[in-house]
C-alpha positions as CSV (number, residue, x, y, z in Angstrom):
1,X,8.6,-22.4,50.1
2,X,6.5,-24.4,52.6
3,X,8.4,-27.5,54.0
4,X,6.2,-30.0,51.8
5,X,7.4,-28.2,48.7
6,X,11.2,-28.8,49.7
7,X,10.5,-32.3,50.3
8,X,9.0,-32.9,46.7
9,X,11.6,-30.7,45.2
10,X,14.6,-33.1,47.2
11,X,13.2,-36.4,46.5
12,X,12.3,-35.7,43.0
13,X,16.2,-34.5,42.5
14,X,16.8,-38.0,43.9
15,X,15.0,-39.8,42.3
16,X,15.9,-38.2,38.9
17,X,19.6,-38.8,39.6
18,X,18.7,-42.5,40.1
19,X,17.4,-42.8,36.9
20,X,19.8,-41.5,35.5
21,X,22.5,-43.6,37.1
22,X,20.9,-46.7,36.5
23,X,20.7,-46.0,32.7
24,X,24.8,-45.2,32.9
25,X,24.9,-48.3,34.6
26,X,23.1,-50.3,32.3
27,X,25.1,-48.7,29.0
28,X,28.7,-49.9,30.8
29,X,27.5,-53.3,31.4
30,X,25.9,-53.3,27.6
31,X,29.7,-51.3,26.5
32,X,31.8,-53.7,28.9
33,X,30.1,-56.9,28.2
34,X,31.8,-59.7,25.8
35,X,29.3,-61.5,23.9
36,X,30.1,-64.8,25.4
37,X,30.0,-63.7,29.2
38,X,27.3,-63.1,31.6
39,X,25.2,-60.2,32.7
40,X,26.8,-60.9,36.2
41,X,30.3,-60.8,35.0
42,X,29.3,-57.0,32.7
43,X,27.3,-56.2,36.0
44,X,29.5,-56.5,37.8
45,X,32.1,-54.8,35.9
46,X,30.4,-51.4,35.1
47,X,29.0,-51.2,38.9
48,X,32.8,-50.9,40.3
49,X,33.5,-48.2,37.6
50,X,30.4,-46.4,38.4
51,X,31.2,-44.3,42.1
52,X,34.5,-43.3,40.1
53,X,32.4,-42.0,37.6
54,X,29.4,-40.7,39.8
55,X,32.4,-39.1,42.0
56,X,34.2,-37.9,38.8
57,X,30.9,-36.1,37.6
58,X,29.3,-34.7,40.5
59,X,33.1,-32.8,41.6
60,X,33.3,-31.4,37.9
61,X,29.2,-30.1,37.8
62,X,29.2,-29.0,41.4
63,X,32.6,-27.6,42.5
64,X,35.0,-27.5,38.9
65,X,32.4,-25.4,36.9
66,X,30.7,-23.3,39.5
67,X,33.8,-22.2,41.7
68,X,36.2,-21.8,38.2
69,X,35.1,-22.2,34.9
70,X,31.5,-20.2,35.5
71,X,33.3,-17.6,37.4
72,X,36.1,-17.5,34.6
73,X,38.7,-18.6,36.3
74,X,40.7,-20.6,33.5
75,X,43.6,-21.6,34.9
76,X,42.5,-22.6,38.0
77,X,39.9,-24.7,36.2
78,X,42.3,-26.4,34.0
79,X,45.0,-27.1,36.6
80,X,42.1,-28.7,38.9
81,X,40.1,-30.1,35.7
82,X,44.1,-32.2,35.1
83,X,44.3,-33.0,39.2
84,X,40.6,-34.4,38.5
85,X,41.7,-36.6,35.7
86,X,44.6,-37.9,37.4
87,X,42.9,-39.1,40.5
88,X,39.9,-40.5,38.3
89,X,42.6,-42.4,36.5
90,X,44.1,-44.1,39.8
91,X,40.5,-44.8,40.8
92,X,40.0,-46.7,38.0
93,X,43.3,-48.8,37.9
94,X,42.0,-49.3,41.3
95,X,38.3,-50.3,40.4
96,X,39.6,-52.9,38.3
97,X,42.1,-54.5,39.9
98,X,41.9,-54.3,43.2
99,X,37.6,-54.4,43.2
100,X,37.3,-56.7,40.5
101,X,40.4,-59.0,39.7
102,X,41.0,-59.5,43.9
103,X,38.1,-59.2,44.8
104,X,35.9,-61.3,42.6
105,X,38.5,-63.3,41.4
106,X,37.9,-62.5,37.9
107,X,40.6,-63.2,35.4
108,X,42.6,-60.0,33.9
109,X,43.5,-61.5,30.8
110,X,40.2,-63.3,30.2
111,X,38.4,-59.9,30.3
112,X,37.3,-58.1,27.3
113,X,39.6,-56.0,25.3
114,X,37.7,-52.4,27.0
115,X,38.2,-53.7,30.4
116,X,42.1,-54.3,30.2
117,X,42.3,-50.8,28.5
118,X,43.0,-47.8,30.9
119,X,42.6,-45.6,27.9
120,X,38.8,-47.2,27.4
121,X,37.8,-46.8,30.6
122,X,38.7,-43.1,31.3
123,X,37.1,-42.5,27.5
124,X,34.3,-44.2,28.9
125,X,34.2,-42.2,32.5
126,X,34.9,-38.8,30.9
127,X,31.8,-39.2,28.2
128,X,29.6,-39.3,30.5
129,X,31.3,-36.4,33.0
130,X,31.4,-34.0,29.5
131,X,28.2,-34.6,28.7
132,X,26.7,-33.9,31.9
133,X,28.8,-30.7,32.2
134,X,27.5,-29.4,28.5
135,X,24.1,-30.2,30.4
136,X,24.6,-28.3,32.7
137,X,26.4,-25.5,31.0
138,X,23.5,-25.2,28.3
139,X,21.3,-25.1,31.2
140,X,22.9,-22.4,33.1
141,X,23.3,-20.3,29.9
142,X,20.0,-20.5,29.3
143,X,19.3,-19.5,32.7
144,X,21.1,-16.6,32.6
145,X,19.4,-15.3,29.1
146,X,16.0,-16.0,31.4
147,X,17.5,-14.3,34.5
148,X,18.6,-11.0,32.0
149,X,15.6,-11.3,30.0
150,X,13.2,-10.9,32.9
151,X,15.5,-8.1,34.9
152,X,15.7,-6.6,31.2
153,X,11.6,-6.8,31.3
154,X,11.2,-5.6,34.9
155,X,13.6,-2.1,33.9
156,X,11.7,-1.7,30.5
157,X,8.4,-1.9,32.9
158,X,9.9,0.4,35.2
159,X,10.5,2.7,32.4
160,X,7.2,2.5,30.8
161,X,5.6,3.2,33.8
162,X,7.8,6.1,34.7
163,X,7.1,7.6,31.1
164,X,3.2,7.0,31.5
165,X,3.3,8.7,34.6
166,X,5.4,11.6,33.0
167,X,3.4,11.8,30.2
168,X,-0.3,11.8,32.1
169,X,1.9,14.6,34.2
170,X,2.8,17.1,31.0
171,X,-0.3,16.3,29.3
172,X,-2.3,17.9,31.9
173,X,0.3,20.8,32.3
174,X,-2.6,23.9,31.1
175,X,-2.1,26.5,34.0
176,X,-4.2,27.1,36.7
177,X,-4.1,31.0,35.7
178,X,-6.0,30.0,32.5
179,X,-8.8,28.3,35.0
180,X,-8.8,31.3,37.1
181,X,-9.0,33.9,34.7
182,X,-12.1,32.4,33.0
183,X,-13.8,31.9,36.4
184,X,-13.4,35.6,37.2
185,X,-14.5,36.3,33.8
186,X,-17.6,34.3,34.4
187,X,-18.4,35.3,38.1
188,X,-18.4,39.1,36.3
189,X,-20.3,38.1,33.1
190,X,-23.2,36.2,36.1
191,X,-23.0,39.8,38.5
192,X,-24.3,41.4,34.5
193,X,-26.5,38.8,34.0
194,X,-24.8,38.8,30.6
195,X,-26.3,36.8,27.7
196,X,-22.9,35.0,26.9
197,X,-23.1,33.5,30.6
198,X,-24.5,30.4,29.5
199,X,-22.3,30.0,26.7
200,X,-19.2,30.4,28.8
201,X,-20.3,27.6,30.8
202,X,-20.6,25.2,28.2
203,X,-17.3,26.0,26.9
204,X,-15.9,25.8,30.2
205,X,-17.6,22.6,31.2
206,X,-16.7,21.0,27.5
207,X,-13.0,21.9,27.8
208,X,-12.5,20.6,31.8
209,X,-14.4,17.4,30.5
210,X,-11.6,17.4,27.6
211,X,-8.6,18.3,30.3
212,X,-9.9,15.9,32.2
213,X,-11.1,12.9,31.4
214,X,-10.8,12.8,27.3
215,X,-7.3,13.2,28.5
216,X,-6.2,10.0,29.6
217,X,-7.5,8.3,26.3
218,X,-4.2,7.3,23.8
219,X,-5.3,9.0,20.9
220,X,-8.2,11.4,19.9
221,X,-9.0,12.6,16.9
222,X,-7.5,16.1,15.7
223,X,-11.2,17.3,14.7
224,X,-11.9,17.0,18.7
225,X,-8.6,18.8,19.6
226,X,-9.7,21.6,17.3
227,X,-12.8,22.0,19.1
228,X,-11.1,22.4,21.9
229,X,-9.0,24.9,20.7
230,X,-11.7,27.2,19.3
231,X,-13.6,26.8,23.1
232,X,-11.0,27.7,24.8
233,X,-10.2,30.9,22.3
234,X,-13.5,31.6,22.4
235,X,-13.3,31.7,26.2
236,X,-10.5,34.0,25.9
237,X,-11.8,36.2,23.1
238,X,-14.5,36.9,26.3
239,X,-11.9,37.8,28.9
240,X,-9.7,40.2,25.9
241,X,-12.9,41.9,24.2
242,X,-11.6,44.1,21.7
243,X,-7.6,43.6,23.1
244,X,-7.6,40.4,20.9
245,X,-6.8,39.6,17.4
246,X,-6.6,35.8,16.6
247,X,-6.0,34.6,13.2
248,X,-7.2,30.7,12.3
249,X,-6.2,28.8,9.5
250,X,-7.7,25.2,10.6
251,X,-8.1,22.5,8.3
252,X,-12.1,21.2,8.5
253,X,-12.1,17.6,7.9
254,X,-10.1,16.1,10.4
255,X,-11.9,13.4,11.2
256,X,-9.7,10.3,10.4
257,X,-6.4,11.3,11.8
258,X,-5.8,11.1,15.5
259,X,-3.4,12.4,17.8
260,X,-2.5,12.3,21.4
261,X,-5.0,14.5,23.4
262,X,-4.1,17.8,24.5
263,X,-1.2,17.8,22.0
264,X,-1.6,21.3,20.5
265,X,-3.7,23.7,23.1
266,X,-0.4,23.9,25.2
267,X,0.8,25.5,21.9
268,X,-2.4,28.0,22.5
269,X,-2.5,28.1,26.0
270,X,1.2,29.0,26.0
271,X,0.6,32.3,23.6
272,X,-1.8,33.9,25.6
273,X,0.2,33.6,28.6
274,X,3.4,35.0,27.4
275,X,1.9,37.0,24.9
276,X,1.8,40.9,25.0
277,X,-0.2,43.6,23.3
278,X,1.2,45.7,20.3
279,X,-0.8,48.5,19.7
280,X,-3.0,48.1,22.1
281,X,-3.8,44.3,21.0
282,X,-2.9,40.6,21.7
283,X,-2.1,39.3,18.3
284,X,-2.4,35.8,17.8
285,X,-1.8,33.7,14.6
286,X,-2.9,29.9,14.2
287,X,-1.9,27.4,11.0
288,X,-2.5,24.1,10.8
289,X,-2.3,21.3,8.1
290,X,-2.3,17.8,8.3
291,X,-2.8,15.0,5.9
292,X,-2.6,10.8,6.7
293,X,0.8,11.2,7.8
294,X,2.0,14.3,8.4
295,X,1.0,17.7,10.5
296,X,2.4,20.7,10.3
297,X,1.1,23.7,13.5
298,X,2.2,26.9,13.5
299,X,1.6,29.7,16.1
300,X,2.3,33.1,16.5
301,X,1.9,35.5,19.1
302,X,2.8,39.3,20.0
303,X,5.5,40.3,21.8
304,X,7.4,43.8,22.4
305,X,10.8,43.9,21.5
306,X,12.2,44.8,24.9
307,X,10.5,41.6,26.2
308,X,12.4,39.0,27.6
309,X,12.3,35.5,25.7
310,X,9.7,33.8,28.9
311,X,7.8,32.5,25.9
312,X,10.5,30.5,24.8
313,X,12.2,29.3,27.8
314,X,9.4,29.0,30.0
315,X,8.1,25.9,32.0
316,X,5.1,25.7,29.2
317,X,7.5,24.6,26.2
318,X,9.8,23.0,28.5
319,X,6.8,20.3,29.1
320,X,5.5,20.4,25.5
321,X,9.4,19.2,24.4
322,X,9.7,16.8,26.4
323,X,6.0,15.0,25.7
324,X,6.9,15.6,22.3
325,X,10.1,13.2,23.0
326,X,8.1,10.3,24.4
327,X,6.0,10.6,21.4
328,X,7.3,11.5,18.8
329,X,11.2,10.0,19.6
330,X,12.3,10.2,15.7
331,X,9.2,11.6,13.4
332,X,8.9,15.4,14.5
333,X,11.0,18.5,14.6
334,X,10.1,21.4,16.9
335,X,10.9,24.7,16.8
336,X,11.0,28.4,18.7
337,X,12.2,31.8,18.3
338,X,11.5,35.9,18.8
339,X,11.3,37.7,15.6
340,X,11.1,41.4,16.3
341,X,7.6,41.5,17.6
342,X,6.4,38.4,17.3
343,X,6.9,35.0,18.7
344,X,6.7,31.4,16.5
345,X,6.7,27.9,17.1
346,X,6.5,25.8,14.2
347,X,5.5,22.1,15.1
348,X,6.1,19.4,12.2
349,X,5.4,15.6,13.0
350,X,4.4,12.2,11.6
351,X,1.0,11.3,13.6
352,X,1.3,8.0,12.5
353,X,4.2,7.2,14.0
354,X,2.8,7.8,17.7
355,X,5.0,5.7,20.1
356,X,2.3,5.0,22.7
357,X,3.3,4.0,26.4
358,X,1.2,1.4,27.7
């Protein structure tokens, strides 16, 4: 804060607790006046009670209720809180006998009835000390909802952020084998001068624009994932020639449901990794369904029986689990396993229920 700032916020305090002064001021002389006596004897009256009560108030909202009751220290409040009372009690007896019977030369028993009550006058004092303490107090509660409400908003931001960054990590998680395999494949298909050249390209250039930039959108539509998936088998189907066998069951209109991009190919991407020939061939089996609310995937994929379960515990899955967690939290299941010589995952979700980060 600049030095002018300060200055403002300081004489703006000041000037606040003048106001507010003079208006306790003002409702003593209107509680201690009689309705035959003057505004001088009333004024006069209510300004020797008021530094007992500005001293009364200002010891309980700046040293009783920060250094004890705020810090829940109970006892030490009340034992001080009573010590408070008791010298605010002698500072009145003193206020008006000593300040206003000696001093002005008032007469005790001509004063009103409030003024020759002890009882009255502390009444008096403490209203206005408790009810600038349950100021206060309301204020600082609701400070401290402010204070945890914004450092609760600041971690949930932090946590948000650090889920969309883990997310736009996992959702970009195809390997860089699957990239380099395809380039070979083309660099050996362009030495032929092969016909399916161009084609190849296309495919290639429409799934990196997919893994790339269609990527980073919240949701696409599961027709446009299922493009995807057919380019990049079909890009595969290439490299494998007559070592593949791939099975699709995909559903054709698709248009009106939507799902987080790159949701599924990992599914894909992950079988013809870890997938081995039987027989002399890759065998790999695709099922989908989906409806307004609910898809169901399936994937199967060769395997030999002696194989070790890579397909299953590897990084691929590991990714696609936890993505599945920051999206799906509560509406999907997700499941894995080596049967003989195959390998599944079954994938079952509600789409609609996408929790979306950011």
């Amino acid at each position: 804060m600049t030095a002018g700032t300060l200055a403002y916020i300081f004489w703006r305090k000041i000037a606040l607790h003048s106001i507010f002064w003079f208006l306790v001021l003002s409702f003593f002389s209107y509680f201690l006046g009689a309705p035959n006596e003057n505004l001088f004897y009333s004024g006069s009256f209510a300004a020797f009670l008021l530094p007992v009560t500005m001293a009364t108030t200002y010891t309980t909202i700046y040293y009783l209720l920060p250094g004890f009751l705020l810090k829940k220290k109970y006892l030490l409040f009340s034992l001080y809180s009573f010590y408070t009372l008791v010298l605010s009690a002698f500072a009145i007896v003193i206020s008006i006998f000593y300040g206003f019977v000696f001093m002005l030369n008032m007469d005790y028993h001509g004063m009103p009835a409030p003024g020759r009550s002890l009882l009255s006058m502390m009444v008096l004092v403490y209203l206005v000390v408790i009810l600038v303490s349950a100021f206060i107090l309301l204020k600082q509660n609701y400070s401290s909802i402010a204070e945890n409400r914004a450092l609760e908003n600041k971690f949930l931001e932090a946590q948000l952020k650090l889920k969309e960054q883990e997310l736009h990590y996992l959702k970009l998680q195809v390997h860089p084998h699957f990239l380099f395999n395809t380039l070979n494949t083309l660099y050996g298909h362009a030495l032929k001068k092969s016909i399916e050249t161009p084609d190849m390209i296309l495919k290639l250039s429409n799934l990196l624009d997919y893994l790339l930039y269609q990527a980073d959108k919240p949701l696409v539509s599961l027709s446009s994932e299922i493009e995807h998936i057919k380019d990049y088998i079909s890009l595969e189907q290439i490299r494998f020639r007559d070592n593949l066998l791939v099975d699709l069951d995909l559903p054709a209109a698709t248009e009106n449901i939507e799902i987080p991009p790159m949701l599924l190919i990992p599914f894909v991407e992950n079988s013809f990794k870890h997938g081995q020939a039987v027989d002399g061939k890759l065998k790999i089996s695709i099922r989908l369904q989906a409806d307004k609310e609910h898809l169901q995937f399936t994937i199967k994929n060769s395997v030999k029986d002696d194989q070790q379960s890579e397909t299953q515990n590897g990084l691929g899955l590991k990714n696609l689990k936890k993505r599945l967690q920051l999206l799906y939290p509560d509406t999907h299941s997700f499941s894995a396993e080596k049967i003989g010589n195959s390998f599944e995952a079954h994938l079952s979700l509600i789409h609609s229920k996408v929790y979306l980060h950011g």
